[in-house]
Biopython code that builds the backbone (N, CA, C, O; Angstrom):
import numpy as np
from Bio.PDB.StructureBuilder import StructureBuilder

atoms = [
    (1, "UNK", "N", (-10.765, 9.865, -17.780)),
    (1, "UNK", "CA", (-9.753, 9.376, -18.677)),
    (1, "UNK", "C", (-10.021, 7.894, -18.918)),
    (1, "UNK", "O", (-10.207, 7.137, -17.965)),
    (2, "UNK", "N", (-10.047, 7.380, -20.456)),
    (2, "UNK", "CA", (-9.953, 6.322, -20.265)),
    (2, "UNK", "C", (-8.988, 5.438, -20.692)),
    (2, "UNK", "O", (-8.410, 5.593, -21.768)),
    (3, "UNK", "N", (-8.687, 4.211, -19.687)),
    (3, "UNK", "CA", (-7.595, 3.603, -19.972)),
    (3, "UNK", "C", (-7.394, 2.280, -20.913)),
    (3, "UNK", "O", (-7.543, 1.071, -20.733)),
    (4, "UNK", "N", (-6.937, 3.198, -22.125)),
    (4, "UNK", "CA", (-6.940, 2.424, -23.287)),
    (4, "UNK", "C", (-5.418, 1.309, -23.347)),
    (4, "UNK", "O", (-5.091, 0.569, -24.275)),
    (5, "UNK", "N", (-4.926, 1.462, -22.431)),
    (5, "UNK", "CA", (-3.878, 0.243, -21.925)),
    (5, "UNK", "C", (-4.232, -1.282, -21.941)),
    (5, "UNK", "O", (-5.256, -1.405, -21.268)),
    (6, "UNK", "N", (-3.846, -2.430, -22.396)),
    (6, "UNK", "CA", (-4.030, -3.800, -22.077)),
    (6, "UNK", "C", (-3.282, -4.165, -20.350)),
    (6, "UNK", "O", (-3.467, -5.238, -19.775)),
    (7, "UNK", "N", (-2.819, -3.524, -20.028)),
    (7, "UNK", "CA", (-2.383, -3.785, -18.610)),
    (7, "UNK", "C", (-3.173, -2.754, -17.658)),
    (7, "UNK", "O", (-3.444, -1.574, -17.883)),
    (8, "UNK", "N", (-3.492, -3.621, -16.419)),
    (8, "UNK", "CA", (-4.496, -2.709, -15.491)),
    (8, "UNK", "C", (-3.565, -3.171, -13.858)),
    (8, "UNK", "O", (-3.041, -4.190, -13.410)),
    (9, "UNK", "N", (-3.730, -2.024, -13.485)),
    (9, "UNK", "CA", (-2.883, -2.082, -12.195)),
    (9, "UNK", "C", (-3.654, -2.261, -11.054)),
    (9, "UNK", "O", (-4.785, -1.795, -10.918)),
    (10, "UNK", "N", (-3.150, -2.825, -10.359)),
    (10, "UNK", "CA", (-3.988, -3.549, -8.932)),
    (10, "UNK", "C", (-3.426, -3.163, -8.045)),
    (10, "UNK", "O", (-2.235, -3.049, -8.337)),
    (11, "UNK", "N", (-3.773, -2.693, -6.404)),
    (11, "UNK", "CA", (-3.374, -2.022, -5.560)),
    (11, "UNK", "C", (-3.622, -3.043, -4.234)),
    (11, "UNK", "O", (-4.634, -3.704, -4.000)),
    (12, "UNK", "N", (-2.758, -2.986, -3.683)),
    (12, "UNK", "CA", (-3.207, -4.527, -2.650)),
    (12, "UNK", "C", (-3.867, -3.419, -1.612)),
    (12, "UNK", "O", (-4.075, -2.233, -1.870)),
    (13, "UNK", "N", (-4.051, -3.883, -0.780)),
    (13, "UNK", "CA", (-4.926, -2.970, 0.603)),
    (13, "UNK", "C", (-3.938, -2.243, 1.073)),
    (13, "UNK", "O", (-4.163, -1.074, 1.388)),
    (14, "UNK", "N", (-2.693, -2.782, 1.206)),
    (14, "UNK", "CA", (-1.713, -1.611, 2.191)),
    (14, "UNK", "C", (-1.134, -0.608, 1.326)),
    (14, "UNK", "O", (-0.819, 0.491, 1.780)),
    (15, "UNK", "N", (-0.928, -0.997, -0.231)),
    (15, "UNK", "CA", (-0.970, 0.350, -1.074)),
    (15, "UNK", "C", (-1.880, 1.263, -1.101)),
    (15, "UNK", "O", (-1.570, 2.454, -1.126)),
    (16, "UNK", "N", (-3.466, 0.741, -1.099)),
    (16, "UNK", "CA", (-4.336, 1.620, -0.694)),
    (16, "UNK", "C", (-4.578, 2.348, 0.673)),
    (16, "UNK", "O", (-5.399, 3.261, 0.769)),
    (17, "UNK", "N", (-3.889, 1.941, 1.635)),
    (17, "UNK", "CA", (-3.891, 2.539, 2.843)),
    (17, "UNK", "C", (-3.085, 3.604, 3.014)),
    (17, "UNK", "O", (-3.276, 4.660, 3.617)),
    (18, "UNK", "N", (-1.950, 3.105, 2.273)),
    (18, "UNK", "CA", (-0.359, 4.001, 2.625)),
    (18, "UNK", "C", (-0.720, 5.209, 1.312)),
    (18, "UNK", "O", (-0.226, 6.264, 1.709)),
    (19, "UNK", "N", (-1.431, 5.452, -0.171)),
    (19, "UNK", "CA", (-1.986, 6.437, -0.464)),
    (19, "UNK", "C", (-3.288, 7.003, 0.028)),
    (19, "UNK", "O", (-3.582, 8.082, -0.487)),
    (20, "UNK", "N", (-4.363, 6.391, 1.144)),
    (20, "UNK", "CA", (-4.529, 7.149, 1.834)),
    (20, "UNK", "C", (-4.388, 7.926, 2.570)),
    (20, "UNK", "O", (-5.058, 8.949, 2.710)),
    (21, "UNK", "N", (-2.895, 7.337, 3.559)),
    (21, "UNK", "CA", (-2.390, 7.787, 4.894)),
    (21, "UNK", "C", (-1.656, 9.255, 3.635)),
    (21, "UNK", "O", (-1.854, 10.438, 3.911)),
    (22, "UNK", "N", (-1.033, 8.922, 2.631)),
    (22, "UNK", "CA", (-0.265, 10.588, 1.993)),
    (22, "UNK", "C", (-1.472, 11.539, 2.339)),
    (22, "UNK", "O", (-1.315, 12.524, 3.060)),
    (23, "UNK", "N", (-2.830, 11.150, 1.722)),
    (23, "UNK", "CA", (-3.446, 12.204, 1.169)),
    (23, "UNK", "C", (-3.811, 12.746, 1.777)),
    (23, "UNK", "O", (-4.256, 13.846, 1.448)),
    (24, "UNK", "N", (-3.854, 12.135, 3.494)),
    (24, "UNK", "CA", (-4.768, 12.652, 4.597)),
    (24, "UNK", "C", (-3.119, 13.559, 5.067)),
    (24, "UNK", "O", (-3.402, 14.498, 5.812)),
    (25, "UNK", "N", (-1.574, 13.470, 4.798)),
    (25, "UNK", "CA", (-1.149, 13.952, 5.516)),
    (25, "UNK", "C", (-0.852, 15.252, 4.584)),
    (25, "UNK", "O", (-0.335, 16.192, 5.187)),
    (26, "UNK", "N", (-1.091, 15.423, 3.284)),
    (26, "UNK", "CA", (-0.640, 16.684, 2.208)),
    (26, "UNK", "C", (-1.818, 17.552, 2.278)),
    (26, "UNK", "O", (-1.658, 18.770, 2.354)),
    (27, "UNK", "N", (-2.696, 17.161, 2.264)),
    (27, "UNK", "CA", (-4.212, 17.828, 2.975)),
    (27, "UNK", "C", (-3.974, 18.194, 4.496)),
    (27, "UNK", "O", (-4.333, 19.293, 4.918)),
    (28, "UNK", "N", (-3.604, 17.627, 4.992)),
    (28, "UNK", "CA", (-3.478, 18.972, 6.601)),
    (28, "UNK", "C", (-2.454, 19.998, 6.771)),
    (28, "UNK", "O", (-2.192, 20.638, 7.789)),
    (29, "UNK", "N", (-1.782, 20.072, 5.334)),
    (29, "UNK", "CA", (-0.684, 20.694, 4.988)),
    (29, "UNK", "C", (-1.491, 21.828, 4.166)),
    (29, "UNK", "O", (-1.348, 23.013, 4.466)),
    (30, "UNK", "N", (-2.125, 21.524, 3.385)),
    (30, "UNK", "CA", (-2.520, 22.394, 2.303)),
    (30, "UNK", "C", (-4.482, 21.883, 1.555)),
    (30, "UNK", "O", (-4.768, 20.737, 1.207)),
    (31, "UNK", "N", (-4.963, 22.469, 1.530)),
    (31, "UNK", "CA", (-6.304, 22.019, 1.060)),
    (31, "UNK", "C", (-6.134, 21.662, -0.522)),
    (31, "UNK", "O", (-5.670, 22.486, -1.311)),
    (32, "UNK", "N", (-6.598, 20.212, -0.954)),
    (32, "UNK", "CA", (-6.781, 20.065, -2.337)),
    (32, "UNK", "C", (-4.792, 19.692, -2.823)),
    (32, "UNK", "O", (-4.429, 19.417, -3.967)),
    (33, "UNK", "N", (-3.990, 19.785, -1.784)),
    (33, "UNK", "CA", (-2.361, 19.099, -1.977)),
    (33, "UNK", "C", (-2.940, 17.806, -2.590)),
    (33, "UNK", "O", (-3.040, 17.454, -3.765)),
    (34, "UNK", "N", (-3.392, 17.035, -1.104)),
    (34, "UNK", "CA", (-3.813, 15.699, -1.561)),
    (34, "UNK", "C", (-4.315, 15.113, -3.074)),
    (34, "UNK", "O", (-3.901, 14.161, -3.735)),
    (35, "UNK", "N", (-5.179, 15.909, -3.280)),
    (35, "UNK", "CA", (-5.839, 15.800, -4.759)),
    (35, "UNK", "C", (-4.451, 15.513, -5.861)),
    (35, "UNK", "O", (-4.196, 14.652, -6.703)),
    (36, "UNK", "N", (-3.809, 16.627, -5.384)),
    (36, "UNK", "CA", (-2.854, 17.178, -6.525)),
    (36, "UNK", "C", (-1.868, 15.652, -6.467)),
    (36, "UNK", "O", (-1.769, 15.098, -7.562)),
    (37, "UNK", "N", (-1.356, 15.158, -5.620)),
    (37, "UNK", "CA", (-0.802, 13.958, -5.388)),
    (37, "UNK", "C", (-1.527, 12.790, -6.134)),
    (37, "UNK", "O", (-1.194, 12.224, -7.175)),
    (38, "UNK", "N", (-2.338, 12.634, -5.525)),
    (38, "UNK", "CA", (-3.263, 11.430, -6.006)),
    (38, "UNK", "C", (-3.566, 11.658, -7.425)),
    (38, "UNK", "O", (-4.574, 11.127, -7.891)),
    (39, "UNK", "N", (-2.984, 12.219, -7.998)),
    (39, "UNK", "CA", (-3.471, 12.683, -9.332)),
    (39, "UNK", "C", (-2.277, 12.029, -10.191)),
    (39, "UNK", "O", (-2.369, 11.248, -11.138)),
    (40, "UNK", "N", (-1.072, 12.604, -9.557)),
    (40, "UNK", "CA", (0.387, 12.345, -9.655)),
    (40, "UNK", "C", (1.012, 10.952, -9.823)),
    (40, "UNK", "O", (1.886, 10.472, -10.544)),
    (41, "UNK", "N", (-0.080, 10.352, -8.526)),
    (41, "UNK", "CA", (0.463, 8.863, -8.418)),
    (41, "UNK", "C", (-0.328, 8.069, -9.750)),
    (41, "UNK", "O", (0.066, 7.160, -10.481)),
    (42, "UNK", "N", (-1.281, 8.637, -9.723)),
    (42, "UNK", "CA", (-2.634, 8.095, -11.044)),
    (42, "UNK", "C", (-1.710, 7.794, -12.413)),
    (42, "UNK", "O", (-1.610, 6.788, -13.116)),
    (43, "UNK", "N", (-0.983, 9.320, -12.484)),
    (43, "UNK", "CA", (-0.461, 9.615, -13.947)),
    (43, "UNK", "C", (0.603, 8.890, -14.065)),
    (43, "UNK", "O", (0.851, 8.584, -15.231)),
    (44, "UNK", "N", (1.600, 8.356, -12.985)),
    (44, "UNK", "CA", (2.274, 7.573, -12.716)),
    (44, "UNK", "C", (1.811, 6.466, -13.274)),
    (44, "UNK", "O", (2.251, 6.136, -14.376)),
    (45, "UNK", "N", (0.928, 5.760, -12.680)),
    (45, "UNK", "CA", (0.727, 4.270, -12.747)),
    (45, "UNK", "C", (0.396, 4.096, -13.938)),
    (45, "UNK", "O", (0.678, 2.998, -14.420)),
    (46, "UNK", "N", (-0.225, 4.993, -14.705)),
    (46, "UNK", "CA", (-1.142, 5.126, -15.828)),
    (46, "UNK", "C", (0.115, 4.834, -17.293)),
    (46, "UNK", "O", (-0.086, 4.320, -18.393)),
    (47, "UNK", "N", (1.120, 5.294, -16.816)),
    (47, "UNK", "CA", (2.385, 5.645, -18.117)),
    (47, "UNK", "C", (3.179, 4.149, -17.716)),
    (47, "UNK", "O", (3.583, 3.305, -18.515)),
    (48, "UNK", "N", (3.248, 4.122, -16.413)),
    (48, "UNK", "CA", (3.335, 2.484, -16.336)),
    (48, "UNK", "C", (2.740, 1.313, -16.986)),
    (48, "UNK", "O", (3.367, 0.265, -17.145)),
    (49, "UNK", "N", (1.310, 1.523, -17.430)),
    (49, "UNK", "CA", (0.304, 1.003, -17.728)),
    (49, "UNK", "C", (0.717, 0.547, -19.519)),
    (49, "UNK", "O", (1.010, -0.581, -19.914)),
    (50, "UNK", "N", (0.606, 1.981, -20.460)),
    (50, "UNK", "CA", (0.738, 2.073, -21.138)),
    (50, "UNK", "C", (2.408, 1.476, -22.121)),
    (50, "UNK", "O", (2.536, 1.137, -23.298)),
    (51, "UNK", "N", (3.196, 1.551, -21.252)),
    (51, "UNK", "CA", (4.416, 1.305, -21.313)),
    (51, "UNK", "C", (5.126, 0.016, -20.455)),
    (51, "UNK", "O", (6.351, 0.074, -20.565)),
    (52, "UNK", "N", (4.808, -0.779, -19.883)),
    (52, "UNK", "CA", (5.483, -1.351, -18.706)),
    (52, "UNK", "C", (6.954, -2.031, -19.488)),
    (52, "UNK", "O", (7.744, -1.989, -18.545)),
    (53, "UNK", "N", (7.449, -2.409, -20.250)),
    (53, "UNK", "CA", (8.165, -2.675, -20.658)),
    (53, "UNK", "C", (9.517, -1.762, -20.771)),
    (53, "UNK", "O", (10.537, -2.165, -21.330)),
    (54, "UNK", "N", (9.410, -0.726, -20.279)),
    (54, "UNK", "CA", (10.324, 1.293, -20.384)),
    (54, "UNK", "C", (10.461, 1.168, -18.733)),
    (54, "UNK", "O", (11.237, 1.893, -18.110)),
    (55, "UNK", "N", (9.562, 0.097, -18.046)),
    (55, "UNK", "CA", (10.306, 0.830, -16.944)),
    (55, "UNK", "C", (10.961, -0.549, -15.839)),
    (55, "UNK", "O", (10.589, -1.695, -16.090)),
    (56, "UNK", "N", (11.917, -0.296, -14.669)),
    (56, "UNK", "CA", (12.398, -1.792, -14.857)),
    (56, "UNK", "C", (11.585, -2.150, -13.005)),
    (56, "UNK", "O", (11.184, -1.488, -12.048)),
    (57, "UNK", "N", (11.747, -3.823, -13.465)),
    (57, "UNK", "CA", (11.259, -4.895, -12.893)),
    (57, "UNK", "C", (11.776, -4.650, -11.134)),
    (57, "UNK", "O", (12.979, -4.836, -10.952)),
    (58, "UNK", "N", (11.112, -4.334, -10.139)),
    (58, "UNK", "CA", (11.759, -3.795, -9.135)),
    (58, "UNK", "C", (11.627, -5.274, -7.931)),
    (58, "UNK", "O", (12.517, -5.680, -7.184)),
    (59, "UNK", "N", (10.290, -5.797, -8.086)),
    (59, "UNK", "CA", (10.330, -6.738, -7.342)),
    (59, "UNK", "C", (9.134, -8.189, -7.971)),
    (59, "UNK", "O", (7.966, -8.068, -7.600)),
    (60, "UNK", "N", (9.424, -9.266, -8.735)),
    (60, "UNK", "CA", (9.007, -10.310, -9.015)),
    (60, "UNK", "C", (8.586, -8.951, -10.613)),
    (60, "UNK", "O", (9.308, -8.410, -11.451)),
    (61, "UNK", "N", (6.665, -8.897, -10.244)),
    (61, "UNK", "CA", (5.942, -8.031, -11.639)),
    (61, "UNK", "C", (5.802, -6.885, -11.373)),
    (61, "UNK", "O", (5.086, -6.342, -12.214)),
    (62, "UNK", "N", (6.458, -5.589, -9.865)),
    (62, "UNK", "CA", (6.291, -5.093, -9.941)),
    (62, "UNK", "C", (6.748, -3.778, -10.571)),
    (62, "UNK", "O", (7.942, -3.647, -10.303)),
    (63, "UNK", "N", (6.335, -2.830, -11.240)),
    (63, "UNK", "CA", (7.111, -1.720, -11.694)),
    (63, "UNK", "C", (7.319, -0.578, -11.040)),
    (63, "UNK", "O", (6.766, -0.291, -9.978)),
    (64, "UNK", "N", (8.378, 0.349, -11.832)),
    (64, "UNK", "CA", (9.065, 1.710, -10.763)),
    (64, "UNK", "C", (9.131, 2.629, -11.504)),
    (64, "UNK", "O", (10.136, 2.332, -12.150)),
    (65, "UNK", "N", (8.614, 3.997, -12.076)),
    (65, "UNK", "CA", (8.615, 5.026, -12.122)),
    (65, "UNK", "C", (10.393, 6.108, -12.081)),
    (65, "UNK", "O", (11.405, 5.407, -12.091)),
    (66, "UNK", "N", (10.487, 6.803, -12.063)),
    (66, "UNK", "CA", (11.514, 7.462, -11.450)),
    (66, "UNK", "C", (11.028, 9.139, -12.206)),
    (66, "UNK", "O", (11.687, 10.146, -11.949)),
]
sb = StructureBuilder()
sb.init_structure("model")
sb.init_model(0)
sb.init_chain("A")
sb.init_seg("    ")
for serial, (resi, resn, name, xyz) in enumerate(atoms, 1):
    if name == "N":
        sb.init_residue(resn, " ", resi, " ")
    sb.init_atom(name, np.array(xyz, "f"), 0.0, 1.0, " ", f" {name:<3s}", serial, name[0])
structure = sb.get_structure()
């Protein structure tokens, strides 16, 4: 997919840890869960991306989904 958005989202290390720590725990649940998540959070960030202005200001620049 490509992201034809002017806004690009950045993940500090402990966001990247703490969607690691999901994927490793929906995967010992189910094979390929994880995937399905990480896919979820993607499409998430992605409509964030495209839109950030639709969704509101949760802490300083960051945005929230619901």
């Amino acid at each position: 997919m490509v992201n034809s958005s002017p806004f690009t989202s950045i993940f500090s290390s402990r966001a990247q840890k703490e969607i690691t720590s999901a994927w490793n725990w929906y995967e010992e649940r189910q094979q390929s869960l994880g995937d399905r998540f990480v896919k979820e959070v993607m499409a998430r960030i992605h409509k964030i991306e495209l839109s950030p202005h639709h969704y509101p200001t949760r802490y300083k620049f960051y945005k929230e989904t619901r």
